[in-house]
NUPAMAR-285123 format. One record per residue (C-alpha): residue in three letters; x, y, z. Coordinates in steps of 0.2 Angstrom, whole numbers, padded with zeros to 4 digits, always signed. Example, Ala and Ser with C-alpha at 12.3 -4.5 7.8 and 13.67 -1.06 7.14 Angstrom:
BEGIN
ala+0062-0022+0039;ser+0068-0005+0036;
This chain:
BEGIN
unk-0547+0290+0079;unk-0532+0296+0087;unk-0534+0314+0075;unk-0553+0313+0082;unk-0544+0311+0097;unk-0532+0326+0096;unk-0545+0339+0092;unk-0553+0333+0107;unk-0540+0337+0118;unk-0537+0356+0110;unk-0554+0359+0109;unk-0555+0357+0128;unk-0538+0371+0129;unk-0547+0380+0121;unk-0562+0379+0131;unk-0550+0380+0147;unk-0538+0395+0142;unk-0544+0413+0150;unk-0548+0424+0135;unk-0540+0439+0133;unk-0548+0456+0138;unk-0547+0465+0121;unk-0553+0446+0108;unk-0565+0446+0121;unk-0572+0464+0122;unk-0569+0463+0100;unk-0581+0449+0100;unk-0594+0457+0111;unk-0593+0474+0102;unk-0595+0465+0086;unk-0615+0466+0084;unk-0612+0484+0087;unk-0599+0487+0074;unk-0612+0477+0061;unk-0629+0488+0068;unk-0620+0504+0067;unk-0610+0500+0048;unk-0618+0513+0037;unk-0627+0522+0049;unk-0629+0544+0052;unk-0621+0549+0068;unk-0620+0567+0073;unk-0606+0571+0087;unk-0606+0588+0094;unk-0596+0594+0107;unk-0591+0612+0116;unk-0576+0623+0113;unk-0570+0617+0131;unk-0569+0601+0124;unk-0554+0608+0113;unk-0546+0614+0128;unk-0543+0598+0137;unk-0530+0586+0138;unk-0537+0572+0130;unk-0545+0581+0115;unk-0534+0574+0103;unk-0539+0558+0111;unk-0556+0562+0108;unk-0556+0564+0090;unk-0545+0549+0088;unk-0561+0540+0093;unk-0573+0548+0084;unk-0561+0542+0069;unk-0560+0525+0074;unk-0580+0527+0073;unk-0577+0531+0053;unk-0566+0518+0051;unk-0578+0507+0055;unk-0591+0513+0042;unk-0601+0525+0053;unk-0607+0542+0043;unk-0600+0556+0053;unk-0605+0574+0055;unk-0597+0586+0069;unk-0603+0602+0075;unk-0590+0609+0087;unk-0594+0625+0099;unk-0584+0638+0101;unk-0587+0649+0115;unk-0572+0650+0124;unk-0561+0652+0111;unk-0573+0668+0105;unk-0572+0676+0126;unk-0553+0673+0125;unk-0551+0683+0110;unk-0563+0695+0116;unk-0555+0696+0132;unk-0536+0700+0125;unk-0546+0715+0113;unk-0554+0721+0129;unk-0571+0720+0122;unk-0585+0718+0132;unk-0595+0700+0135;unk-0613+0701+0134;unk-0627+0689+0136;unk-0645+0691+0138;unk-0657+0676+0141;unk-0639+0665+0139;unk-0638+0671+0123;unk-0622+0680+0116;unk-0627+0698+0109;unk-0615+0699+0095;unk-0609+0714+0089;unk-0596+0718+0073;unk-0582+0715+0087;unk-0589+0698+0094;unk-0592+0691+0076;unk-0575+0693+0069;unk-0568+0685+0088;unk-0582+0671+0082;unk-0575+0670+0064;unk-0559+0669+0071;unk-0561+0655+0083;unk-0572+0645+0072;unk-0559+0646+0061;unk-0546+0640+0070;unk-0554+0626+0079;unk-0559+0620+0061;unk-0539+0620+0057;unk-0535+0611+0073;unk-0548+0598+0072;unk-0544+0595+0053;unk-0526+0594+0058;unk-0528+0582+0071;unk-0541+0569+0061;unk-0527+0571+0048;unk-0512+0562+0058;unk-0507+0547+0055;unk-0491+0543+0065;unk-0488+0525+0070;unk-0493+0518+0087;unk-0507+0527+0087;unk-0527+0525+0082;unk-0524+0536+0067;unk-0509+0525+0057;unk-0514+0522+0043;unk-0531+0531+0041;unk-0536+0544+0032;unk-0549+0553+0035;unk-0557+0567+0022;unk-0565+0582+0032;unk-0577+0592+0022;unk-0584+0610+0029;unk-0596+0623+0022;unk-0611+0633+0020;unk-0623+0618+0024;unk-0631+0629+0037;unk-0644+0643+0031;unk-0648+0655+0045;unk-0658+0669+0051;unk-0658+0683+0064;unk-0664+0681+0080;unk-0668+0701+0077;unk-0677+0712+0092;unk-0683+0703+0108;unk-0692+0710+0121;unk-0680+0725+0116;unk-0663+0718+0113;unk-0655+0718+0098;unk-0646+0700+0096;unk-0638+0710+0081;unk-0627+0694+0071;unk-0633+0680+0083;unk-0644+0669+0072;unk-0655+0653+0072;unk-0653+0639+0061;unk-0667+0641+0046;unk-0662+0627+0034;unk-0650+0612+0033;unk-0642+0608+0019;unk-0647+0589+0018;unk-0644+0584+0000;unk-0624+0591+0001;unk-0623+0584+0019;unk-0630+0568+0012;unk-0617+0569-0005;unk-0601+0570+0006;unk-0606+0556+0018;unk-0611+0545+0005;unk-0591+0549-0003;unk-0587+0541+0014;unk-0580+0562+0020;unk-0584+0567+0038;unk-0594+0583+0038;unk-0586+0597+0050;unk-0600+0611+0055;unk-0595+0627+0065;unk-0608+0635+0075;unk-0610+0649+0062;unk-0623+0649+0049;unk-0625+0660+0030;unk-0641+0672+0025;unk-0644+0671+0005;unk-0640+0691+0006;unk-0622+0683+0013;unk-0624+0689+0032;unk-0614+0679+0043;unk-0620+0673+0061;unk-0617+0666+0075;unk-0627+0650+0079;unk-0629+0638+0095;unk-0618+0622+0092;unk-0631+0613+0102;unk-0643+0620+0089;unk-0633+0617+0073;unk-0633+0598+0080;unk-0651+0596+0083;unk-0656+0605+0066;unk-0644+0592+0057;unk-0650+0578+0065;unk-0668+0581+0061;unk-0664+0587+0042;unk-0654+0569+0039;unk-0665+0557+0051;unk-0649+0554+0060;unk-0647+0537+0068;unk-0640+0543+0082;unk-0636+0562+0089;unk-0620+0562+0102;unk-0618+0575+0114;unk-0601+0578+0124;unk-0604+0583+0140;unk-0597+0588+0157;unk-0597+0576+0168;unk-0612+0579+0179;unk-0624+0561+0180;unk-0642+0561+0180;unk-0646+0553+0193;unk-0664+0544+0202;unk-0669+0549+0219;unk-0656+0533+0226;unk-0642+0543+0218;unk-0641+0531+0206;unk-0635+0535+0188;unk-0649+0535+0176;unk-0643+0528+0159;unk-0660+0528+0149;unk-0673+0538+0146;unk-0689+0538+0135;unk-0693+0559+0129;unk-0705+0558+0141;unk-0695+0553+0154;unk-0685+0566+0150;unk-0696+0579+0152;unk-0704+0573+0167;unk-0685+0575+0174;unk-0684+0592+0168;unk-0701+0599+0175;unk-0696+0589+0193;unk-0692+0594+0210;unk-0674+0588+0208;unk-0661+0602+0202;unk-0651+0596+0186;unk-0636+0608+0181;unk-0638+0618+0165;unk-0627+0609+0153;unk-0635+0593+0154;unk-0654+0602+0156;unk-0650+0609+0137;unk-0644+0592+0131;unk-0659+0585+0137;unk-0671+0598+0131;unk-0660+0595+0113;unk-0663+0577+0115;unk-0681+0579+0118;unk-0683+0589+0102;unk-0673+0576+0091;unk-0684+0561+0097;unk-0700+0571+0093;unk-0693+0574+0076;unk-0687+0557+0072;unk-0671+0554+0080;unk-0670+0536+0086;unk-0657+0539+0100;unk-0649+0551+0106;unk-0634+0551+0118;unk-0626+0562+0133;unk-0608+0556+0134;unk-0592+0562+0147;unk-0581+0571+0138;unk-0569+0569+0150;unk-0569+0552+0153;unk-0557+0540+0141;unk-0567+0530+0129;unk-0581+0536+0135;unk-0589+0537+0115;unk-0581+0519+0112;unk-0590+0513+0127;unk-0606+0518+0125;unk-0608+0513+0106;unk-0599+0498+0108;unk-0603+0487+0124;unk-0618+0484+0132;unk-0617+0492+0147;unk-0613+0509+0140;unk-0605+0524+0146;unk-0617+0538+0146;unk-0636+0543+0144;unk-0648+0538+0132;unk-0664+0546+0127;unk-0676+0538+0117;unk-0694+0542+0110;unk-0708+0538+0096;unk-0715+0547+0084;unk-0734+0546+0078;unk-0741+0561+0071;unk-0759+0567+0060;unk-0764+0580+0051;unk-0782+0586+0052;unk-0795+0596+0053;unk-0794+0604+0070;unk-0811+0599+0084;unk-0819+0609+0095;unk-0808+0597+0109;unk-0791+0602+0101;unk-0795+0621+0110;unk-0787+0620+0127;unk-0771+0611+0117;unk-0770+0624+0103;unk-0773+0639+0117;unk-0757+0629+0127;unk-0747+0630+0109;unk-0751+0648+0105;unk-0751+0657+0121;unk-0732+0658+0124;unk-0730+0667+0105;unk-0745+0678+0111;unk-0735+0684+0126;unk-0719+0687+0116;unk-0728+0695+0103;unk-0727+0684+0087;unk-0746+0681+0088;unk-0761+0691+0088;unk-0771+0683+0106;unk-0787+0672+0103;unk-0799+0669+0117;unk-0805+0654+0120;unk-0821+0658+0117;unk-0814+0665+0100;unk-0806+0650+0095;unk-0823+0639+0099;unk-0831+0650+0085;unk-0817+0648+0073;unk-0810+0632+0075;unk-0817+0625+0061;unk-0804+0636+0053;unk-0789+0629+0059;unk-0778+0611+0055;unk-0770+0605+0067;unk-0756+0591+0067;unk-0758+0581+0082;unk-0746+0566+0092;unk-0756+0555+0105;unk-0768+0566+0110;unk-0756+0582+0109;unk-0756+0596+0097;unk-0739+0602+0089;unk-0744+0612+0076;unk-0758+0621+0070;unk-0764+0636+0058;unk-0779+0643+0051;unk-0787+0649+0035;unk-0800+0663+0032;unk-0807+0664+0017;unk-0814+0680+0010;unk-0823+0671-0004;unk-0832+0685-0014;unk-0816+0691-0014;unk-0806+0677-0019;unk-0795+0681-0004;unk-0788+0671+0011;unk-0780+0674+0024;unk-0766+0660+0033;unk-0763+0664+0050;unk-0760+0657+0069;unk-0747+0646+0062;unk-0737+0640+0076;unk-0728+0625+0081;unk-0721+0619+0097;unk-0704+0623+0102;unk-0698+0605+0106;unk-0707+0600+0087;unk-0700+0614+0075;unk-0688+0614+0061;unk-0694+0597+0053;unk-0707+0606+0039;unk-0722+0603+0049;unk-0728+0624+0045;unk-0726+0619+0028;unk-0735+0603+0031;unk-0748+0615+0038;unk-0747+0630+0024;unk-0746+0616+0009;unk-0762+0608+0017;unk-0772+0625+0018;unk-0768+0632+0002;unk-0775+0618-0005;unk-0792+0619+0004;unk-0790+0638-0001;unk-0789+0633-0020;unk-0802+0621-0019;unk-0814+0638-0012;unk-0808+0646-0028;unk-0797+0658-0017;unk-0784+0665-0031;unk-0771+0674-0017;unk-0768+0671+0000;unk-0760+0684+0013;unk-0753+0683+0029;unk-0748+0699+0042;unk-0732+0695+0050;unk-0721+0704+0064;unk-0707+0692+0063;unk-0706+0677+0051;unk-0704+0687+0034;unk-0692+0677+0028;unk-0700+0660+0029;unk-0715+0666+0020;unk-0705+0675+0006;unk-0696+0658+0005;unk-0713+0649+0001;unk-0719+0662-0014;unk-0727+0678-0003;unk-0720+0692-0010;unk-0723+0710+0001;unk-0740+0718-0002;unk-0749+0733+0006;unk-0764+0736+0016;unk-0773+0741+0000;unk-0772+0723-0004;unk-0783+0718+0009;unk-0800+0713+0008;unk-0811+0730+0012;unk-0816+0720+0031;unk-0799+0714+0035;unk-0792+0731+0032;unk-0805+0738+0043;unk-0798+0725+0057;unk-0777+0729+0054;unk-0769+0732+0069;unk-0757+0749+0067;unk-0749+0745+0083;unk-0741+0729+0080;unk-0736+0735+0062;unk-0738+0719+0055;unk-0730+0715+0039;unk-0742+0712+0023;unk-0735+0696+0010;unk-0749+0690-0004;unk-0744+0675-0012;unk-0757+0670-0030;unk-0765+0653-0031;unk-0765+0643-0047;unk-0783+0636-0050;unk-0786+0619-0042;unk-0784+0606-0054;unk-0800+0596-0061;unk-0799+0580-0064;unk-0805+0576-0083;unk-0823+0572-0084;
């Protein structure tokens, strides 16, 4: 009795005694440590972020993360550093539509800073004094080609010369280091297969990565500008929809944090569970919005339920909404409505709740054996998660089942994502006699036929 009686009395200390700070915000943060164990964050932050104080600070935490089991991938900016070195050259700075025109000068300022960002952040995920976050750790940082990329080429007449776009991620190499347990550093500079350099968009790197491994969670640094409601008071959660609802409001939001939420409503729509907009300037910001349940910054989230189908005659006002901004730039040839009515039963269309994100067509030329894929477009805020191909693999199948033997397409700027998927270049005498009738000198249109192998019949 008197033992039973002992515990008793320290069970009611215990109960009695103020709990530290720190046991008690270990023991909250515990469920998150356990939810986020062997998960895929990617973090990506601007050059400005390097130039700050608490940068080393910064990525102390994002080690901490690794430590405790998260997947890592960083894509860092480097825009700064680039207009620094540019700057001391004398070199001039130009942007057009906030895009960097880079020319041979820029891109070595870009391979220069990229590069030396890349030293400095591997050197600073590599200390390991003591009394810090890194005794003891050792993180293995591993960078490469992982990001295959594309001109941005001519636009309503500027030449973008080595700026680029992200065409292809890497996923099974990304996926190989992570699953060694190494932390993947991106640059915002991508690689042609004819082993062209260019300058990408961190904020685009980030996004395309996310997609191409499903990432649990992408992780945006920002500046420390809230979103706010109409009260002026923080908004810490949105759906995508919400999102966009913010963007197309009356209420200004400043740039920065406009393109993270723009990023953020691509990566929902194309399977990111969550995405985050963190402070990169407040002290544990990252800590605190992944580990307590009040947070620290801005989450978006969003569903995804998608179909593909044969297109309706109702699907015309949605797919004249998709095309018409690639009419006006140029990219596609313009469809009336009452055009499309007549040929909608040509076209596929992968549709979300009601909305159509992608679409294409096929005409067959069947005396011929031909057929012809065109119109393919998807929405911006839904591209660079294979839904074209979705589309393409889709329609070359009905194409075989006509006993079509080749497909062509006529193309002013996606060459290289049609030679990627078989089409190899062909000339107008190609054509069926009353397509070639129809080809459009002005736009100059690039001709790729790619041969069909007969459809396969199932045995008798």
């Amino acid at each position: 009795m008197a033992l039973s009686h002992g515990l008793f009395q320290d069970a009611k200390v215990l109960k009695h005694t103020p709990i530290a700070p720190h046991v008690a915000w270990f023991r909250d943060a515990a469920p998150y440590i356990n939810a986020h164990r062997d998960r895929t964050f990617v973090i990506a932050f601007g050059g400005e972020a390097a130039l700050q104080p608490g940068f080393a600070t910064l990525l102390h935490d994002i080690a901490i993360l690794q430590t405790l089991g998260v997947r890592l991938v960083l894509v860092h900016g480097a825009r700064p550093q680039i207009e620094e070195r540019l700057r001391d050259k004398g070199a001039e700075i130009r942007y057009v539509n906030g895009l960097r025109i880079t020319d041979e000068q820029a891109l070595r300022a870009v391979k220069e800073a990229a590069g030396s960002l890349r030293v400095e952040i591997e050197a600073l995920l590599s200390m390991g004094l003591a009394n810090t976050p890194m005794s003891g750790v050792r993180v293995r940082v591993s960078s490469g080609n992982f990001v295959t990329a594309r001109p941005l080429g001519v636009r309503d007449g500027v030449d973008y010369q080595h700026t680029g776009e992200v065409r292809r991620v890497d996923t099974e190499g990304l996926r190989r280091h992570l699953q060694s347990g190494e932390m993947v550093l991106l640059p915002p500079m991508g690689y042609s297969p004819t082993g062209e350099i260019f300058n990408l968009s961190a904020e685009d790197v980030a996004v395309a990565a996310a997609i191409a491994l499903k990432a649990d969670k992408l992780i945006f640094f920002s500046d420390p500008e809230e979103l706010r409601d109409e009260e002026h008071i923080p908004i810490t959660h949105l759906t995508a929809d919400q999102a966009q609802a913010q963007l197309q409001g009356q209420r200004p939001i400043p740039e920065e944090l406009a393109l993270h939420l723009r990023s953020a409503i691509t990566a929902c729509r194309q399977g990111v569970a969550r995405v985050h907009i963190v402070d990169r300037r407040q002290d544990g910001a990252l800590l605190m919005e992944l580990y307590t349940r009040e947070g620290a910054g801005t989450l978006v989230t969003g569903e995804r339920y998608e179909r593909l189908r044969p297109a309706r005659i109702e699907d015309v006002g949605g797919i004249l909404e998709l095309i018409q901004p690639l009419e006006a730039q140029g990219i596609l040839v313009r469809r009336s409505r009452e055009q499309l009515e007549l040929e909608i039963e040509r076209f596929a269309v992968i549709e979300q709740d009601g909305m159509i994100l992608a679409c294409a067509a096929l005409y067959p030329f069947v005396e011929e054996q031909v057929g012809e894929l065109a119109c393919v477009a998807v929405h911006t805020d839904y591209r660079g998660a294979g839904r074209a191909e979705t589309l393409a693999e889709y329609l070359e199948a009905q194409a075989r089942a006509m006993g079509i033997s080749r497909l062509f397409v006529l193309t002013t700027r996606t060459a290289h994502w049609f030679r990627e998927r078989g089409f190899e270049a062909g000339n107008l005498e190609d054509l069926p006699i009353s397509r070639r009738q129809m080809y459009n000198y002005q736009r100059n249109s690039k001709i790729f036929i790619k041969p069909l192998p007969a459809a396969r019949r199932k045995p008798g």
